[in-house]
N, C-alpha and C positions, 0 to 999 in steps of 0.2 A: 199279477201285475205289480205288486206291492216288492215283489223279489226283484224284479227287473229294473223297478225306478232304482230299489236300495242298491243294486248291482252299479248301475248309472252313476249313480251318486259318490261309489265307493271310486270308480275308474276317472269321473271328474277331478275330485281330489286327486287321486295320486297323481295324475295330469299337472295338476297346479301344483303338486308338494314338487315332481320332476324339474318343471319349467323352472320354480323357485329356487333349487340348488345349482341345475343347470347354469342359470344368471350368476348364483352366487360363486359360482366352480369360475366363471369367465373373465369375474372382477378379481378374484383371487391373484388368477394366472397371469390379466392385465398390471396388478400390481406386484406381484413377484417380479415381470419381467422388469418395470420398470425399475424397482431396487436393483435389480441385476446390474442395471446399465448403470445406475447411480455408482454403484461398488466400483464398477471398470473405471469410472470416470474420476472417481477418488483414489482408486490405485494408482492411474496415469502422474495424477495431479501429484502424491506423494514421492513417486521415483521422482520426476521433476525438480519438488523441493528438495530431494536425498542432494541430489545433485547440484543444485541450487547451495544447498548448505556446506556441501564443502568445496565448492572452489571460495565461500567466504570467508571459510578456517581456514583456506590456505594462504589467502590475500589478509586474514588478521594472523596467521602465523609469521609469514614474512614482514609485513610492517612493525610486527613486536619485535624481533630481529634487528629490522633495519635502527628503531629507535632505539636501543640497548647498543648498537653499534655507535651509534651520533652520542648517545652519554659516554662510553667508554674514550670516544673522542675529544668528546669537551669535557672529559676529566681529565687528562692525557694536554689539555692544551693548556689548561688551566696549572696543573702541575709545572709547566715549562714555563709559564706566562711569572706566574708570583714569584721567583726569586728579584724576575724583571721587574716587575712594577717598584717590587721592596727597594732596589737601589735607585730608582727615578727618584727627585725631588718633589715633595708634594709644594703643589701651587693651590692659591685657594683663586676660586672665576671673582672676575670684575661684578659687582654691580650696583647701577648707582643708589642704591637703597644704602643709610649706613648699618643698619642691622642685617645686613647679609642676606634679605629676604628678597625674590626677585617679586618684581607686579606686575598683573594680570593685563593693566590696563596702565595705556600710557597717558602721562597726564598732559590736560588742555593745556595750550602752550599759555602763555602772557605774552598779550599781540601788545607791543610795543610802535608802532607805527604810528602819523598822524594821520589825524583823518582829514579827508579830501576838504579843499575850500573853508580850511582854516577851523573847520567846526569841532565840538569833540567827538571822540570816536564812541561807538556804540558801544555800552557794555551791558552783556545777555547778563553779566550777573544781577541785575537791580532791576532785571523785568520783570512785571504784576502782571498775574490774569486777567484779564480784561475780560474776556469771554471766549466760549470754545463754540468749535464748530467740528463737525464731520466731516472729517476729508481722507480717510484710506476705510477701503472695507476690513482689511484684514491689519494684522501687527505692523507697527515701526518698528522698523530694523534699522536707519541709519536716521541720525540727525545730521546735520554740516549748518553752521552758524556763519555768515560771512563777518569776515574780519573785520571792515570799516563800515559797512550797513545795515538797517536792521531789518536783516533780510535770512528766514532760515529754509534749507534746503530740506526734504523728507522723502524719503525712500521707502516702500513699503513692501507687503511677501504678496502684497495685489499686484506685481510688477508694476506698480504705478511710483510715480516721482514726483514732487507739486514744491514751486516755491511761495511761500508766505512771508505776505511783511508782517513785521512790528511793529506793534505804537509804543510809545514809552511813556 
């Protein structure tokens, strides 16, 4: 009896050693296949870019072309242009700065006017803080100061507008 269990015993094993490579013969061949299809899929992908890459050498060939043509141009015009310009008379621009510098920003006029019902006219330069208050959520972008009242216009990037008096 003792022959026949070890007999048993030997044939279970090999049973289990079979079934165990079996499995592992199955997941092999699963994953082979699937590198398979990966490689097909990366070959596809590759001709693609071959392809891809050179109609963009041809479209940077020709633009390098086309620019080396436009400099050969604008040297070519430029050659014909300077003996012109060298016989025009040089003019120097108007501006009313007298140091020749132009500015950025144009300066506040001097309102000259009277002001209404005989009184005098408002001037923002000799107005004090008084106190502030919150009136735009976001930046002033425009101020406008009325000429005869003291009255100032504000504009802000809250598309909001609000006019304010002044006390003096």
């Amino acid at each position: 009896m003792v022959l026949s269990e070890k007999a048993k015993a030997t044939y279970d094993k090999l049973l289990k050693e079979r079934d165990f490579h079996k499995m592992h013969h199955e997941r092999v061949q699963r994953d082979k296949k699937k590198l398979n299809e990966n490689i097909e899929r990366l070959h596809a992908l590759q001709s693609e870019y071959e392809k891809k890459f050179e109609e963009l050498k041809e479209k940077y060939n020709f633009t390098m072309k086309e620019k080396m043509l436009i400099k050969i141009e604008r040297d070519k015009l430029k050659a014909e242009t300077q003996p012109k310009k060298e016989q025009l008379p040089q003019v120097e621009p108007k501006t009313g700065l007298s140091d020749g510098k132009r500015s950025k920003f144009t300066p506040f006029p001097e309102d000259e006017t009277a002001a209404p019902k005989g009184g005098e006219q408002f001037n923002y330069k000799q107005t004090v803080l008084g106190k502030t208050q919150k009136g735009h959520s976001m930046a002033v972008c425009t101020v406008v100061f009325h000429p005869k009242k003291p009255i100032i216009g504000t504009g802000s990037d809250d598309t909001l507008w609000k006019i304010w008096t002044v006390h003096q």
